[in-house]
Structure formats: C-alpha cells, structure tokens
DOTI-703314 format. One line per 10 residues: number of its first residue (from 1); for each residue x, y, z of N, C-alpha, C, O. Coordinates in nm, 2 decimals. Layout:
! DOTI-703314
NUM	X/Y/Z/X/Y/Z/X/Y/Z/X/Y/Z | ...
END
This chain:
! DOTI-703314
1	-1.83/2.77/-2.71/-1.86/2.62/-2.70/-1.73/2.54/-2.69/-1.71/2.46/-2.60 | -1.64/2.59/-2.77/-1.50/2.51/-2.71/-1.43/2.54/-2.64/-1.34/2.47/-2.63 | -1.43/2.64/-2.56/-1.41/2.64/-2.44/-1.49/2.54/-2.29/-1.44/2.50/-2.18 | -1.61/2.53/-2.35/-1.63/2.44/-2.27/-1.61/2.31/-2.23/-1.62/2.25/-2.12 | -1.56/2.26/-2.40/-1.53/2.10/-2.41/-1.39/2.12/-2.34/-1.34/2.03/-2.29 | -1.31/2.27/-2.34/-1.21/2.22/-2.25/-1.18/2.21/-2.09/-1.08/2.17/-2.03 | -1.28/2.25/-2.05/-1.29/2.29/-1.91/-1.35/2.19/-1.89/-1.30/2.13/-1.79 | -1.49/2.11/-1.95/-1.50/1.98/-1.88/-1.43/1.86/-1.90/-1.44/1.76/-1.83 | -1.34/1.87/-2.00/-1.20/1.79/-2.06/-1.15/1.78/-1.91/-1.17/1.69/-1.83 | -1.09/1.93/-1.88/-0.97/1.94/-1.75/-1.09/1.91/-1.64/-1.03/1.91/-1.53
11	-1.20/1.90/-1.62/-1.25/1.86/-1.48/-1.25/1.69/-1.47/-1.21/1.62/-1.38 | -1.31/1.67/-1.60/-1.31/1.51/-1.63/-1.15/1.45/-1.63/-1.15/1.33/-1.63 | -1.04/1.50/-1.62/-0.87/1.43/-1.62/-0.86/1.51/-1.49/-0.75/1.49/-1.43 | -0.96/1.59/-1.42/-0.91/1.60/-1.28/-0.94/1.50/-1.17/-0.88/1.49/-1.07 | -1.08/1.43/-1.22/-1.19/1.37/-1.13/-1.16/1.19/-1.17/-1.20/1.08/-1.12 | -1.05/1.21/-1.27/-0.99/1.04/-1.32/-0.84/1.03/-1.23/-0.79/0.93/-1.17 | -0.78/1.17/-1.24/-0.64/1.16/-1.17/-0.69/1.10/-0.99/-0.63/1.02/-0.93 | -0.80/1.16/-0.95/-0.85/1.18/-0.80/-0.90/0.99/-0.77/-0.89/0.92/-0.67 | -0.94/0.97/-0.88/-1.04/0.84/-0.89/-0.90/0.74/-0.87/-0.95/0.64/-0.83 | -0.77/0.71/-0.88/-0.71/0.59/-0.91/-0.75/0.57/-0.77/-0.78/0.64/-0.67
21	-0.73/0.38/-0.82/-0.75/0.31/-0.68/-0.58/0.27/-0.60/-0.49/0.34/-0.64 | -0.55/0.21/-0.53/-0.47/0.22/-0.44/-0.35/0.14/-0.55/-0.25/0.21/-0.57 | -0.35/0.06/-0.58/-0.27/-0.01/-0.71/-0.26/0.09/-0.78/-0.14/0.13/-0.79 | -0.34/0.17/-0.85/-0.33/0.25/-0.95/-0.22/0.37/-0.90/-0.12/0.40/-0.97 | -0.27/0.43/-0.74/-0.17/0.52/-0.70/0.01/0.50/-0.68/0.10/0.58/-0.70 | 0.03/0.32/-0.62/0.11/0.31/-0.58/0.21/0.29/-0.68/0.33/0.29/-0.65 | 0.16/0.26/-0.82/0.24/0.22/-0.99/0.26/0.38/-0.99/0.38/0.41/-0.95 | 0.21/0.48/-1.01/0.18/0.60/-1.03/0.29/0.67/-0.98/0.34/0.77/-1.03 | 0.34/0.60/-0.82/0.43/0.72/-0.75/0.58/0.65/-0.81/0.68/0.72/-0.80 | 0.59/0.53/-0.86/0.72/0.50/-0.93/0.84/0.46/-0.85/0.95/0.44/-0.91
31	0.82/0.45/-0.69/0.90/0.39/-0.60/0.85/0.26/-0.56/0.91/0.21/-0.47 | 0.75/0.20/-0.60/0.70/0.06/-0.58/0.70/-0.07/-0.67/0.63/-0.18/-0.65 | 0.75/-0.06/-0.74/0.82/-0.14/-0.89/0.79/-0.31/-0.78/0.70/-0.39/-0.78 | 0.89/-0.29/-0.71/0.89/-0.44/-0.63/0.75/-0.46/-0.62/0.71/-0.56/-0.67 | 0.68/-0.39/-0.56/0.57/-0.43/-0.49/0.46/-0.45/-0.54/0.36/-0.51/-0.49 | 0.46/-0.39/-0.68/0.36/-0.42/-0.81/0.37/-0.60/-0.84/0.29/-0.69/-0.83 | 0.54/-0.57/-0.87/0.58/-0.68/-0.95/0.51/-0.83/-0.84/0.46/-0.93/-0.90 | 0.52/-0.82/-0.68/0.51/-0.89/-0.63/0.35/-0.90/-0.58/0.33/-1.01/-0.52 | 0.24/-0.83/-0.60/0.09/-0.81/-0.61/0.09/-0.90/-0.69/0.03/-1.00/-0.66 | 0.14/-0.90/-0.82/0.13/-0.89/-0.97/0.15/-1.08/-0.93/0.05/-1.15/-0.96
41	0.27/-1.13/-0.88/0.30/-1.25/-0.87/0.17/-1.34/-0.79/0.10/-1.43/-0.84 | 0.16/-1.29/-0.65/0.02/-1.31/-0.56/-0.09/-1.35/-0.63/-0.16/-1.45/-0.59 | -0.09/-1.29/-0.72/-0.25/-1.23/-0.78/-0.33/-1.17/-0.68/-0.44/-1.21/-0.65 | -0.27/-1.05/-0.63/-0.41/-0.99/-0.52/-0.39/-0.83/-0.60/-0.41/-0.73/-0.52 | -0.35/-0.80/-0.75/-0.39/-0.70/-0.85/-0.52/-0.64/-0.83/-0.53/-0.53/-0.79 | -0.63/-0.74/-0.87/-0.78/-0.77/-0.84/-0.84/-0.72/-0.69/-0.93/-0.64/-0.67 | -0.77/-0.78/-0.62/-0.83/-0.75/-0.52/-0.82/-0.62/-0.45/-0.91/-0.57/-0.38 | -0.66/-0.54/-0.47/-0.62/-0.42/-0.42/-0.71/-0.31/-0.48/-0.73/-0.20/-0.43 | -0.76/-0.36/-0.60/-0.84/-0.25/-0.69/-0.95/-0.28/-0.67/-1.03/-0.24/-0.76 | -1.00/-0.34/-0.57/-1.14/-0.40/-0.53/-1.20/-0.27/-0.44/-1.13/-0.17/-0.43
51	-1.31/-0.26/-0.39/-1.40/-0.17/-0.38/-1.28/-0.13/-0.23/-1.22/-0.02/-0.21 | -1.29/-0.26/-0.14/-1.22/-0.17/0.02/-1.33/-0.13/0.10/-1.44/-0.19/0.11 | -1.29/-0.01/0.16/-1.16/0.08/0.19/-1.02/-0.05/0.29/-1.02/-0.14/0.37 | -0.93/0.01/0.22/-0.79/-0.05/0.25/-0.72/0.04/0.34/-0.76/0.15/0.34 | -0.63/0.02/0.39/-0.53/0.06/0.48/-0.40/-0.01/0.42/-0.38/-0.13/0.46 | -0.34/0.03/0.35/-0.21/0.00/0.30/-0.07/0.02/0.35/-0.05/0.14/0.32 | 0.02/-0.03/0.41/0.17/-0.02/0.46/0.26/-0.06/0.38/0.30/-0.18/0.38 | 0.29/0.03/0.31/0.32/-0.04/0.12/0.52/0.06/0.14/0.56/0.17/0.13 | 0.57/-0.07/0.17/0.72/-0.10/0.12/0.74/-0.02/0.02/0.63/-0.01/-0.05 | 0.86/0.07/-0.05/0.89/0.10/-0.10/1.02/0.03/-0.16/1.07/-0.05/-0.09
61	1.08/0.04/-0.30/1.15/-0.03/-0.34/1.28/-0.03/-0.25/1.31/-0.15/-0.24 | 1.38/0.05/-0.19/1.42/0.08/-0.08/1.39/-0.01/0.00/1.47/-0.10/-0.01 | 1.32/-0.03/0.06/1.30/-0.13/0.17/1.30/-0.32/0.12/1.36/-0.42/0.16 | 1.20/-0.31/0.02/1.24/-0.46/-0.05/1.39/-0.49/-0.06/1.44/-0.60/-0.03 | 1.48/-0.38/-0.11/1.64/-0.40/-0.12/1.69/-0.45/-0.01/1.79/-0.53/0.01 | 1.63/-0.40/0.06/1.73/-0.47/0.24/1.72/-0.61/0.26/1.79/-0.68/0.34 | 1.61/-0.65/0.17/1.55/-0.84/0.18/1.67/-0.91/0.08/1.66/-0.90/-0.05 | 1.78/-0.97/0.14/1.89/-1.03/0.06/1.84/-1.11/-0.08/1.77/-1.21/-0.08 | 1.90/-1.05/-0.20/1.81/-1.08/-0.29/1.78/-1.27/-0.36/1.71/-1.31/-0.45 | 1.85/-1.31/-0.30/1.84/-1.47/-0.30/1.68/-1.46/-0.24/1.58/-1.48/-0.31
71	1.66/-1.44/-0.09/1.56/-1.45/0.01/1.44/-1.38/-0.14/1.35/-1.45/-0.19 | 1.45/-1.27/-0.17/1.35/-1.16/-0.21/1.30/-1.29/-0.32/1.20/-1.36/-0.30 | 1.38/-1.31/-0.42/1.41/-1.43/-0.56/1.26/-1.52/-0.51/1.15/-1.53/-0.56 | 1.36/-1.61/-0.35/1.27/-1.73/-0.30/1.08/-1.67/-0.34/0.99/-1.72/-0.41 | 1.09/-1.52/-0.24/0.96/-1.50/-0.16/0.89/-1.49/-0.32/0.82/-1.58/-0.36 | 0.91/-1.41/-0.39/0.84/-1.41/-0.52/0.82/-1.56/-0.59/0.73/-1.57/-0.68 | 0.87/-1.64/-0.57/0.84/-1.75/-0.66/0.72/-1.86/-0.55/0.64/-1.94/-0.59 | 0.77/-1.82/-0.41/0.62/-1.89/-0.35/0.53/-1.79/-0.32/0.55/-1.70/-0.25 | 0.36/-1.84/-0.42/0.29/-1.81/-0.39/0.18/-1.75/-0.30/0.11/-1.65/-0.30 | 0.19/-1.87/-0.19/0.11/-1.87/-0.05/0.21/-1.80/0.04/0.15/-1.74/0.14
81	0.34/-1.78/0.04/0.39/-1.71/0.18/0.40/-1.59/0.09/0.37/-1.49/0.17 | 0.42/-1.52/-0.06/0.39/-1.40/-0.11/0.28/-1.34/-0.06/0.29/-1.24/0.01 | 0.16/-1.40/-0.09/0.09/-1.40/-0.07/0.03/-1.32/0.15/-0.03/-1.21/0.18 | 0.07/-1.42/0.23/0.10/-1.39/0.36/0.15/-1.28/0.38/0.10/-1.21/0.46 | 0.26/-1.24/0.32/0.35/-1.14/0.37/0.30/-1.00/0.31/0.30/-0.90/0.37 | 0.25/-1.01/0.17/0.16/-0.90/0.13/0.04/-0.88/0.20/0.02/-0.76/0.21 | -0.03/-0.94/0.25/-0.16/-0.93/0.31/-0.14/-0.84/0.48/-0.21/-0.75/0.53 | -0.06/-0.89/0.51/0.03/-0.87/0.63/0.04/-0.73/0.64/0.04/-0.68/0.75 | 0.05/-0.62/0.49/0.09/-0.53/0.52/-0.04/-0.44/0.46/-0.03/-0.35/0.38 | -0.14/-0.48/0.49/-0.31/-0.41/0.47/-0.41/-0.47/0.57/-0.45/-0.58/0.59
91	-0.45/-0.36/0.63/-0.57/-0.35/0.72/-0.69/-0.29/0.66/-0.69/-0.20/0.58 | -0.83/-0.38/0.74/-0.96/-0.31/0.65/-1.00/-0.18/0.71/-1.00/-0.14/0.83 | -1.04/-0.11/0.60/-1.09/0.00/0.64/-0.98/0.14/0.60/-0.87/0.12/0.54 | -1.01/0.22/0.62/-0.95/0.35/0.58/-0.90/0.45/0.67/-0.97/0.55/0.68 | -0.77/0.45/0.75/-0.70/0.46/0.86/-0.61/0.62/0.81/-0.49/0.62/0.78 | -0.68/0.73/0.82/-0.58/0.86/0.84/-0.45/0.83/0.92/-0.44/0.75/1.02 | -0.35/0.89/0.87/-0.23/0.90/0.98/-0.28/0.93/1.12/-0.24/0.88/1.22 | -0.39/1.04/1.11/-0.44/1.11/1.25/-0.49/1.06/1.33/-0.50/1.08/1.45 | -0.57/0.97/1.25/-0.64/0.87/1.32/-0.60/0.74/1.41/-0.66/0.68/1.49 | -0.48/0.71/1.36/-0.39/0.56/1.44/-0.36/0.55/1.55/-0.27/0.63/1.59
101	-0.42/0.48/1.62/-0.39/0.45/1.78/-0.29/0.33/1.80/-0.28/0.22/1.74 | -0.20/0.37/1.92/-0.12/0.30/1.95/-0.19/0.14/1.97/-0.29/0.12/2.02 | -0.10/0.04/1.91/-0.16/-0.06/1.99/-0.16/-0.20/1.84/-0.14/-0.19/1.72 | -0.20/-0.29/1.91/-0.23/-0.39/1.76/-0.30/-0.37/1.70/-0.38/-0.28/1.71 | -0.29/-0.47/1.59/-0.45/-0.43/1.46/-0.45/-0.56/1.41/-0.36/-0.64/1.39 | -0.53/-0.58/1.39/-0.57/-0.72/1.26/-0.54/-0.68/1.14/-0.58/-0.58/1.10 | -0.44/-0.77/1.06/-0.44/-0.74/0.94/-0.56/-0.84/0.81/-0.66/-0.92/0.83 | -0.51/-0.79/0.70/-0.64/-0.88/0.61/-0.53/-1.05/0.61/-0.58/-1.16/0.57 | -0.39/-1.06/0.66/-0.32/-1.19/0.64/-0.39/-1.28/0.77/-0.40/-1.40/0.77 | -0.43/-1.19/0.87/-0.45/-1.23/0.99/-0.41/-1.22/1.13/-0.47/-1.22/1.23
111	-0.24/-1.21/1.09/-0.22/-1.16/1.20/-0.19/-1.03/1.20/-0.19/-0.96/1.10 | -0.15/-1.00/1.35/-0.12/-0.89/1.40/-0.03/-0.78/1.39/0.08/-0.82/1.43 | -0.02/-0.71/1.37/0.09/-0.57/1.35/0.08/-0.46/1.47/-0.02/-0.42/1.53 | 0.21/-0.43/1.49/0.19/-0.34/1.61/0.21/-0.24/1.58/0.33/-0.22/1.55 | 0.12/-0.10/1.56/0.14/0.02/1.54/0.20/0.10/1.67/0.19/0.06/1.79 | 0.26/0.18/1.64/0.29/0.32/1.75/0.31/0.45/1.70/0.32/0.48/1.58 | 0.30/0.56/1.83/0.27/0.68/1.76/0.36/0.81/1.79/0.35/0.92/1.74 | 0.47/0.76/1.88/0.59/0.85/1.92/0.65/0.88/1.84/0.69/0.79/1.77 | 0.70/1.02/1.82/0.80/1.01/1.72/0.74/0.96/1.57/0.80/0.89/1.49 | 0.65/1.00/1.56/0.63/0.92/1.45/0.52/0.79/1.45/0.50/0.72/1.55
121	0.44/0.75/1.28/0.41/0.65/1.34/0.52/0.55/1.29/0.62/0.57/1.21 | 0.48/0.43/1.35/0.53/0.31/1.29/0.44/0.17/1.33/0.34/0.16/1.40 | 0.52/0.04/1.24/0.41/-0.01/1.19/0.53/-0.15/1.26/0.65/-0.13/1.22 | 0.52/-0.24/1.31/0.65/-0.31/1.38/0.79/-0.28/1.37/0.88/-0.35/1.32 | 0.79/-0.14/1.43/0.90/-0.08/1.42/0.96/-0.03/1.30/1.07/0.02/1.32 | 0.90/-0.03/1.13/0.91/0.02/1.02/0.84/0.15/1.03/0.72/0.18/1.06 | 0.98/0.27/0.98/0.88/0.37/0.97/0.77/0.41/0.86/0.79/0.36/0.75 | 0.67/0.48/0.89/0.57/0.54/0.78/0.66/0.65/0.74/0.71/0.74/0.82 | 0.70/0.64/0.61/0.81/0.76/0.57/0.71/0.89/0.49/0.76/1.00/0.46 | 0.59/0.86/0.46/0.50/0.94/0.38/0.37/0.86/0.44/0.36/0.74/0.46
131	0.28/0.96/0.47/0.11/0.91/0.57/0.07/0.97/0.44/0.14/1.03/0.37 | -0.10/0.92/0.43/-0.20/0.98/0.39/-0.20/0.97/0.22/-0.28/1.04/0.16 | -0.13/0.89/0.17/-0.13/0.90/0.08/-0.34/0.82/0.00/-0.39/0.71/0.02 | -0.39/0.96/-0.09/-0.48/0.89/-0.09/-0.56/0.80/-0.19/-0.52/0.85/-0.30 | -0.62/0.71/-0.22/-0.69/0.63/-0.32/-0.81/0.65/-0.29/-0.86/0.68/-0.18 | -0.90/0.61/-0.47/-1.03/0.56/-0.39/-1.09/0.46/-0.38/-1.19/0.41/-0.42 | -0.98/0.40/-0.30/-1.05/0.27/-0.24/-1.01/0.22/-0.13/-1.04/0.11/-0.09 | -0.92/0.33/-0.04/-0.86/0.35/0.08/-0.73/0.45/0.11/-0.75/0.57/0.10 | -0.60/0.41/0.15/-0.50/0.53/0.17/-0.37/0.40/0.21/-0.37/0.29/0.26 | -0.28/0.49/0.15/-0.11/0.39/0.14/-0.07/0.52/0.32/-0.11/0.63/0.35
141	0.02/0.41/0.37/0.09/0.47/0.44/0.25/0.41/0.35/0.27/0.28/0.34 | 0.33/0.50/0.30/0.49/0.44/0.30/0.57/0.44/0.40/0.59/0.52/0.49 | 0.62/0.29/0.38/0.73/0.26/0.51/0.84/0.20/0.41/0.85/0.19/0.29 | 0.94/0.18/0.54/1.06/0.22/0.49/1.14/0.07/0.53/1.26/0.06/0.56 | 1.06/-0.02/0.52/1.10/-0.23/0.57/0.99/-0.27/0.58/0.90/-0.23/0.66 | 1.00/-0.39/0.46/0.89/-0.52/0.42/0.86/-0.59/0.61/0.93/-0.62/0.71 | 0.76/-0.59/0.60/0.70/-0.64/0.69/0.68/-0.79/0.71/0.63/-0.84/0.62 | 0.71/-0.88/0.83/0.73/-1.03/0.82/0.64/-1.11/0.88/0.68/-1.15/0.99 | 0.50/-1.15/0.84/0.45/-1.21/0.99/0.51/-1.35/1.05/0.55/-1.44/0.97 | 0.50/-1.36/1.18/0.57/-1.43/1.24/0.54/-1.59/1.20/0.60/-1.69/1.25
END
C-alpha cells in the first residue's frame, strides 16, 4: 500500500511539473527575472496564465541588459507602452519551432513581427536562442533582444 501512495505521489509531481503555464515555466527557467518583473508591472501575470494557446518570444535577462538602463527604468514605470512592447512579443496560438513560416505574423500588441527561417529562426532579426520550450498553455521561443514595435 505505500508503495503506492509513492508512485502516485511521483506521477501526481510529474503531471504538476508538465502542467506549468507559460509564466509558471518562464520564472522556473531563472533567466527571465526582467521579464517577470515587467509582466508583473503590465499586469498581463493573469493573462499569460490564461487558458491561450500562446506563442511566446520571451527575452531573456541578457537581452533586457542591452536596453540602456535609464531607457529599461523609463519602459517599466509606463504602463501602456510596457504593456505594447510585451504584447509585441506573443502571438495566438501554439507555434512549434518546425512549424514557422517565413514571413509576418500578427501579434496579440497588434502589430507585426517578421519571422525567418535561415540559419536559424528569428523573430525581427533577434535570434530564438532555445525553440520549443513547452507550457500548458502554449510554448516560449527564447531570444536573445527585447523586441520594439514600431
């Protein structure tokens, strides 16, 4: 008998680790500090953990650093362009690395992002430094520069 409470223990902490949603994964991998903190400012916490499926192009702390930190300071304290420039970097729906076609995309901010697939993908010329990362509530691609819409 206790062996079984342990085995459905370890299925039940296998089927919770599988279950985080895309916020949950991206706190979890511990190179997105910035990008929490600035969800976190947004208020789009709620929403990233929202049902989806998402398509995520999620900056790594690395890449926030290259944003001169006066500029980074500004973008966190306004709301509505945080807000823009986060959105900017999620599309609907649930986009495999394998699956991305060259070409634009609609984002959830509105506008457009230009994917490519040479060499690599990328996302307006930022690379995807890690594809496929998975949630359940869509999939992070990491890149490697915050994304600006025009």
């Amino acid at each position: 008998m206790k062996k079984f409470f342990v085995i459905a223990a370890l299925a039940a902490s296998a089927l919770a680790v599988q279950a985080k949603d895309i916020v949950d994964t991206a706190v979890g991998a511990g190179n997105f500090k910035t990008l929490a903190t600035a969800l976190t400012a947004a208020g789009l916490i709620d929403t990233l953990k929202g049902k989806g499926p998402f398509t995520v192009f999620a900056p790594t702390d690395e890449a926030f650093a290259k944003i001169p930190k006066a500029d980074l300071d500004a973008l966190l304290k306004d709301k509505a362009k945080l807000t823009a420039v986060l959105t900017y970097h999620v599309v609907p729906g649930k986009v495999m690395a394998k699956d991305v076609k060259a070409g634009k995309v609609k984002t959830v901010q509105g506008g457009e992002i230009t994917l490519a697939t040479a060499g690599g993908v990328t996302v307006n010329n930022a690379k995807v430094v890690k594809a496929d990362v998975d949630a359940s509530n869509g999939v992070i691609h990491v890149i490697d520069t915050v994304l600006m819409p025009k």
